[in-house]
C-alpha positions as a LaTeX table, in Angstrom:
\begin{tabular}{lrrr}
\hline
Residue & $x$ (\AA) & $y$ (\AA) & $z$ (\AA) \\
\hline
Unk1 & 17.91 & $-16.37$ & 19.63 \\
Unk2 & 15.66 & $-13.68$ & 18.18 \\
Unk3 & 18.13 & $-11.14$ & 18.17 \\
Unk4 & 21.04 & $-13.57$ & 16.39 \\
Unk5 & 18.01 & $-14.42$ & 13.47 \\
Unk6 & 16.28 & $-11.64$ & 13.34 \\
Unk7 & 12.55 & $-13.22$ & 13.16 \\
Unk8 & 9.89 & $-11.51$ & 14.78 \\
Unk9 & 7.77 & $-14.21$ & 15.49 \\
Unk10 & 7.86 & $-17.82$ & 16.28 \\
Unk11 & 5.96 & $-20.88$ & 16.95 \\
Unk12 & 5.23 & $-21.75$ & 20.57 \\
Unk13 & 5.16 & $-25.71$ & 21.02 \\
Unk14 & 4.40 & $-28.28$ & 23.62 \\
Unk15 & 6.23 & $-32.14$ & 23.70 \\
Unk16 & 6.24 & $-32.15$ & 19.73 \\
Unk17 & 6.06 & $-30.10$ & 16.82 \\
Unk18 & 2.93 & $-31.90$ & 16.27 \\
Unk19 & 1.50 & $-29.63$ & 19.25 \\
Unk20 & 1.74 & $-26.00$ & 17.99 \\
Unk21 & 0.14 & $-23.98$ & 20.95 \\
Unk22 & 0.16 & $-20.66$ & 19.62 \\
Unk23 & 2.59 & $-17.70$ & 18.06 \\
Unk24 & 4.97 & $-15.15$ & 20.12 \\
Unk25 & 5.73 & $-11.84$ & 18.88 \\
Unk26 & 9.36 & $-9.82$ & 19.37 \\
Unk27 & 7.39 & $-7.06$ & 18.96 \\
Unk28 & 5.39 & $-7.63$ & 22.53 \\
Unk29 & 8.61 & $-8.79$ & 24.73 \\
Unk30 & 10.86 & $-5.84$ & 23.43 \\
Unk31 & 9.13 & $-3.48$ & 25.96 \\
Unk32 & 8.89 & $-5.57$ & 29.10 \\
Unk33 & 12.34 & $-6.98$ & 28.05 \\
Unk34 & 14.03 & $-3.10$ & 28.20 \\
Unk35 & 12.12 & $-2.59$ & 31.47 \\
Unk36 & 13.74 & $-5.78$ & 32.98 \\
Unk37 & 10.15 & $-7.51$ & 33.74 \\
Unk38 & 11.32 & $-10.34$ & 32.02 \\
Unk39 & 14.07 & $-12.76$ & 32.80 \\
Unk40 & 15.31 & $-15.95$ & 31.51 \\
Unk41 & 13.16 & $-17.80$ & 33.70 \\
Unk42 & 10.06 & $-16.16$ & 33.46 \\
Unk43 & 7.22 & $-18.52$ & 31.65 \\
Unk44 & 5.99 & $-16.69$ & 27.98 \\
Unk45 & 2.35 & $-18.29$ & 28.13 \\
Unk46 & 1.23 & $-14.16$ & 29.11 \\
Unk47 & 2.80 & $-13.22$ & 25.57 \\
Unk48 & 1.49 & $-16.36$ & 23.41 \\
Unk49 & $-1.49$ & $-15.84$ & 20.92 \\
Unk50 & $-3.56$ & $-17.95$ & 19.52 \\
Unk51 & $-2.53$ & $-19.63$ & 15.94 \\
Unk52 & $-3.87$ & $-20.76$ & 12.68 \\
Unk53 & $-3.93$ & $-23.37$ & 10.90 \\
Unk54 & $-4.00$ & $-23.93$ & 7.30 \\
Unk55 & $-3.98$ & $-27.24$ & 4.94 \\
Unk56 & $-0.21$ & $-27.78$ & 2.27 \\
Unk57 & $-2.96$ & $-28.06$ & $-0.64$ \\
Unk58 & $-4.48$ & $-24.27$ & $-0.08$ \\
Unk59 & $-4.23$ & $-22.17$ & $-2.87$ \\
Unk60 & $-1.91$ & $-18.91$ & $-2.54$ \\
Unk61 & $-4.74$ & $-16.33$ & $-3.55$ \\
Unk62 & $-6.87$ & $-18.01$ & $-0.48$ \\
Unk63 & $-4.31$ & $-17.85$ & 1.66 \\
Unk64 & $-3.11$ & $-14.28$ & 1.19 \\
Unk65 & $-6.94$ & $-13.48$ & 1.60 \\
Unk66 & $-6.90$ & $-15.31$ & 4.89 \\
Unk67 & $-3.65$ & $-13.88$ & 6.32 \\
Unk68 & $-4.82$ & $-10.35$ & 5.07 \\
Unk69 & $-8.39$ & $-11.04$ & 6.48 \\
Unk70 & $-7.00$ & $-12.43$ & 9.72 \\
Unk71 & $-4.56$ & $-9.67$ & 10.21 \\
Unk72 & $-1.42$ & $-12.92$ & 11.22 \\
Unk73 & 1.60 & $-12.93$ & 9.09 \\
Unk74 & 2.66 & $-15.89$ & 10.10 \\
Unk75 & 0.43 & $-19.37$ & 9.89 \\
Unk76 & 1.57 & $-22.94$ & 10.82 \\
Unk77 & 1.02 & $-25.42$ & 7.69 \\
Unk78 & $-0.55$ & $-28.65$ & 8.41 \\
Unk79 & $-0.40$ & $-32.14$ & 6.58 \\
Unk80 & $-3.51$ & $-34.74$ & 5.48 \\
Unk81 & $-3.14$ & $-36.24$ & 8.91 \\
Unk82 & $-3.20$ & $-33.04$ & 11.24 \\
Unk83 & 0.62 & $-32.89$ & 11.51 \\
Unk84 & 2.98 & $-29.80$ & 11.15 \\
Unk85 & 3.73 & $-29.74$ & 7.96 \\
Unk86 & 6.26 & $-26.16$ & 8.68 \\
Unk87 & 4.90 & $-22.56$ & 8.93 \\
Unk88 & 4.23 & $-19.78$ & 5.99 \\
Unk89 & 4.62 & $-15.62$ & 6.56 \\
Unk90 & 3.37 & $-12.81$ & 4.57 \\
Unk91 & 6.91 & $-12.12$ & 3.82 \\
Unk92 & 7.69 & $-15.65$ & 2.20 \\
Unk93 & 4.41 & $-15.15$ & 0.29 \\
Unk94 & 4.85 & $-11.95$ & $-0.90$ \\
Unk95 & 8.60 & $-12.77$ & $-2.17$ \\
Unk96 & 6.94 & $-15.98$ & $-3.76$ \\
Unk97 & 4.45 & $-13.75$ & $-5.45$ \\
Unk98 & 6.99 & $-10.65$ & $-6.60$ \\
Unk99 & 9.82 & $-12.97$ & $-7.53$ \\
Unk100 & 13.71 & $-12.59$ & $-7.58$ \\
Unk101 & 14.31 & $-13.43$ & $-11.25$ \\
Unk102 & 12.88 & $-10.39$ & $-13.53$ \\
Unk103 & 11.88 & $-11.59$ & $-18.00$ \\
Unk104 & 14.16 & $-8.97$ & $-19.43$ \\
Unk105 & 12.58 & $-9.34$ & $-22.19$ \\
Unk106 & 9.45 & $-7.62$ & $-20.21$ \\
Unk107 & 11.53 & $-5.22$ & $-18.08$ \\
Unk108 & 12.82 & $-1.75$ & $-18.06$ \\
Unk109 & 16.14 & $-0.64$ & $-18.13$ \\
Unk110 & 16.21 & 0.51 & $-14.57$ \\
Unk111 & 14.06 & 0.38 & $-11.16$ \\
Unk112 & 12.62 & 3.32 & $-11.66$ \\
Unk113 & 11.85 & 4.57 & $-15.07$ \\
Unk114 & 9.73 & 7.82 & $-16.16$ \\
Unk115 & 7.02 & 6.92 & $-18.72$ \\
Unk116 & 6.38 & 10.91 & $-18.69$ \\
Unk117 & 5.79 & 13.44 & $-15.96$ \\
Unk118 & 2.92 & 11.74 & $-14.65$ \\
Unk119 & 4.13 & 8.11 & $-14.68$ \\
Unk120 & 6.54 & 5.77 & $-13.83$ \\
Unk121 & 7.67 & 2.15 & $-14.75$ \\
Unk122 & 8.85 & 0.11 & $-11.48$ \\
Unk123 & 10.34 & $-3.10$ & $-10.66$ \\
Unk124 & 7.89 & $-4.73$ & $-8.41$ \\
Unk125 & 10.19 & $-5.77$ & $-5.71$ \\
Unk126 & 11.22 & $-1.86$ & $-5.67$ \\
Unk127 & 11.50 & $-1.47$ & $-1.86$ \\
Unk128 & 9.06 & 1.17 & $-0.89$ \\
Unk129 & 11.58 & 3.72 & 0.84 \\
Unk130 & 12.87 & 3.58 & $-2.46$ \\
Unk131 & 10.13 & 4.62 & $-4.60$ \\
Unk132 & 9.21 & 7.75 & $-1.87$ \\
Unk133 & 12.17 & 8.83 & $-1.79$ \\
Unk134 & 13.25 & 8.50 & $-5.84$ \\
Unk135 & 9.63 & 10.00 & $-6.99$ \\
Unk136 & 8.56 & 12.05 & $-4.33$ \\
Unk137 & 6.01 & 10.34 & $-2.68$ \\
Unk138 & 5.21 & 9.21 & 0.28 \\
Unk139 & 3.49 & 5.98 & 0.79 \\
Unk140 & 2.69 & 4.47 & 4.05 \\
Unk141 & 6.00 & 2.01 & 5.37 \\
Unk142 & 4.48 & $-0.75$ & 7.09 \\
Unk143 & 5.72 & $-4.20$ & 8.90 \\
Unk144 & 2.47 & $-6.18$ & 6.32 \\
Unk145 & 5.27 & $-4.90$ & 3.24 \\
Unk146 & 8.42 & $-3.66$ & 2.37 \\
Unk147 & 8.29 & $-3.45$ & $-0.99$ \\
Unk148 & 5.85 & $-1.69$ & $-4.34$ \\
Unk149 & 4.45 & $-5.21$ & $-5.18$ \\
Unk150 & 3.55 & $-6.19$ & $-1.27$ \\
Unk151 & 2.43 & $-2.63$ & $-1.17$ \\
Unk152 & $-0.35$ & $-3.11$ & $-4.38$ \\
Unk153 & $-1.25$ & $-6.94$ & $-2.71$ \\
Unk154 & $-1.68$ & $-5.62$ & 0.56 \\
Unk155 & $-4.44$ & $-2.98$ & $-0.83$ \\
Unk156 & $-6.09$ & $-4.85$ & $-3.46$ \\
Unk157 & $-6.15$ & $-8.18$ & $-1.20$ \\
Unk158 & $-5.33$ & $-10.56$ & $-3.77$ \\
Unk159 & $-2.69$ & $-11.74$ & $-6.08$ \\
Unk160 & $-3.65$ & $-9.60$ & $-9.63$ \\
Unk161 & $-2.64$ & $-10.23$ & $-12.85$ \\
Unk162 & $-1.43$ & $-8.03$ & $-15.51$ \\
Unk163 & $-3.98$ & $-5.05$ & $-16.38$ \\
Unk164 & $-5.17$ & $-5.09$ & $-12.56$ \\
Unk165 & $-4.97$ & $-1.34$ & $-10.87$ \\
Unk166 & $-5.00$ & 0.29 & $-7.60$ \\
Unk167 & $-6.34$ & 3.70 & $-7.42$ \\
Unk168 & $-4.78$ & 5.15 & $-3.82$ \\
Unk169 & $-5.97$ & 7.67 & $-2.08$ \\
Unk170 & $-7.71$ & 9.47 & $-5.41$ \\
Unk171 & $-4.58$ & 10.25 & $-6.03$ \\
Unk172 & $-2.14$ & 7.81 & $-7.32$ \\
Unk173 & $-2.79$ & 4.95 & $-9.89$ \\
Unk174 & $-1.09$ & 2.09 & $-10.08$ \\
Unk175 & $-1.13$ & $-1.00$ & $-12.63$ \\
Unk176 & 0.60 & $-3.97$ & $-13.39$ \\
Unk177 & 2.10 & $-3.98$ & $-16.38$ \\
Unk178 & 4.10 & $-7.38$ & $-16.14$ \\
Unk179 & 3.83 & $-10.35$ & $-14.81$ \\
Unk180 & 5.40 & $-14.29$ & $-14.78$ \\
Unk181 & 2.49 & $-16.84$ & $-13.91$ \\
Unk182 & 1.76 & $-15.49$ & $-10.23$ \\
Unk183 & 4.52 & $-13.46$ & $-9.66$ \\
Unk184 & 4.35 & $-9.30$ & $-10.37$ \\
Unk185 & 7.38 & $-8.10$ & $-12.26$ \\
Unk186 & 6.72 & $-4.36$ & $-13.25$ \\
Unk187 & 3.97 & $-1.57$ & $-12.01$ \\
Unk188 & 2.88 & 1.36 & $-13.71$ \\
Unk189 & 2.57 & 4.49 & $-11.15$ \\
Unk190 & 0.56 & 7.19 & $-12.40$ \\
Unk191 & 0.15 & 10.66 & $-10.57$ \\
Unk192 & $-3.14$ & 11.85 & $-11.33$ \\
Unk193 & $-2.45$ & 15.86 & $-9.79$ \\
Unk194 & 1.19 & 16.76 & $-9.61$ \\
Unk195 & 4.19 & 15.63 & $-11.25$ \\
Unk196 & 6.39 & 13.30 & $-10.38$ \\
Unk197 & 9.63 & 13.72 & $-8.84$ \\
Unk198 & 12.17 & 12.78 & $-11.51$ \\
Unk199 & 14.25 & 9.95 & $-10.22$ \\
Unk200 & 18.05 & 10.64 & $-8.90$ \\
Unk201 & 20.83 & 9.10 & $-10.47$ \\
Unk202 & 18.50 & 6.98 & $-12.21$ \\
Unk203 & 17.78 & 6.78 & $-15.98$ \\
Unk204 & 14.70 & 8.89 & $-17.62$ \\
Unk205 & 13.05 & 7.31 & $-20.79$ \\
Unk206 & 9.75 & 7.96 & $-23.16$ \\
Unk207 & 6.55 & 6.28 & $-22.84$ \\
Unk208 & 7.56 & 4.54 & $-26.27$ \\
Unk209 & 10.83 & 3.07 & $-24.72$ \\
Unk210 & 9.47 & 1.40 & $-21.83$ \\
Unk211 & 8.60 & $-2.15$ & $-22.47$ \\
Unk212 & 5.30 & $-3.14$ & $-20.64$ \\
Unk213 & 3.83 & 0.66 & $-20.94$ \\
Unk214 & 0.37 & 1.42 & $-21.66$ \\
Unk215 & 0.31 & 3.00 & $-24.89$ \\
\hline
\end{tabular}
């Protein structure tokens, strides 16, 4: 079943889903699995860790703190009476918090759009591979994100609004320029040494014609 959905982690319950008893990674059988220590019959209590447990009515900045906190990127939801309510990830909060559906009226022209030779303006939900390999950097891939929005939330360790900046590594700065209620629409990367790499097969425009720059 994990290798027809592709999920990487799953609940572990006992005689209802009422009784969550912990959280099994993919990540942890994939090894013993290729080695042939594990068969279809073998009990998964060794792999199992522990869960937690949050209430439907938390807010999503306290929970992001508390899954980034916790290190667990996936919790199991619970109701007013105790009861499973379902299960949240860091990937379904991230997505809720960079959005699919981009203000154009806010937005540049492209994913990736030179402000000058220092900066950039990016659509939040940019993946990461993406922005290395279109500007020339190279920020660190990780399972916590996948894209330039989960990439700021993961370092500042909360959801920020507009005007908010991450300064990486003394190095790179970069601010959010755009966003709708919670969710980030558009970053500002700014190279404070070198230039950046200008971006292939993608369009180049002034400070002046990017909506959302910092003039």
């Amino acid at each position: 079943e994990m290798a027809d959905t592709g999920y990487t982690r799953y609940p572990v319950v006992g005689e209802s889903l009422d009784d969550v008893r912990g959280i099994i990674r993919f990540k942890e059988l994939a090894q013993p699995m290729a080695q042939g220590d594990i068969r279809s019959e073998t009990p998964i209590h060794t792999w199992v860790r522990p869960a937690r447990f949050v209430p439907a009515d938390l807010p999503l900045n306290e929970l992001l703190t508390r899954m980034q906190q916790s290190r667990q990127a996936m919790m199991i939801v619970i109701d007013d009476y105790g009861g499973t309510a379902g299960l949240v990830t860091l990937q379904d909060l991230t997505a809720e918090i960079i959005g699919g559906d981009e203000d154009p009226s806010v937005l540049v022209d492209g994913p990736i759009v030179l402000a000058d030779d220092h900066s950039a303006i990016v659509l939040a939900q940019t993946d990461i591979e993406t922005v290395n390999e279109q500007l020339g950097l190279s920020l660190p891939v990780i399972e916590d994100y996948q894209t330039l929005a989960g990439f700021v939330i993961y370092h500042l360790q909360k959801i920020p609004n507009a005007g908010d900046s991450l300064l990486f590594e003394d190095r790179l700065e970069f601010m959010v320029t755009a966003t709708t209620g919670p969710k980030v629409d558009q970053i500002k990367i700014t190279s404070l040494g070198q230039r950046l790499q200008p971006p292939k097969k993608l369009p180049q425009s002034s400070a002046s014609a990017s909506p959302g720059s910092e003039s």
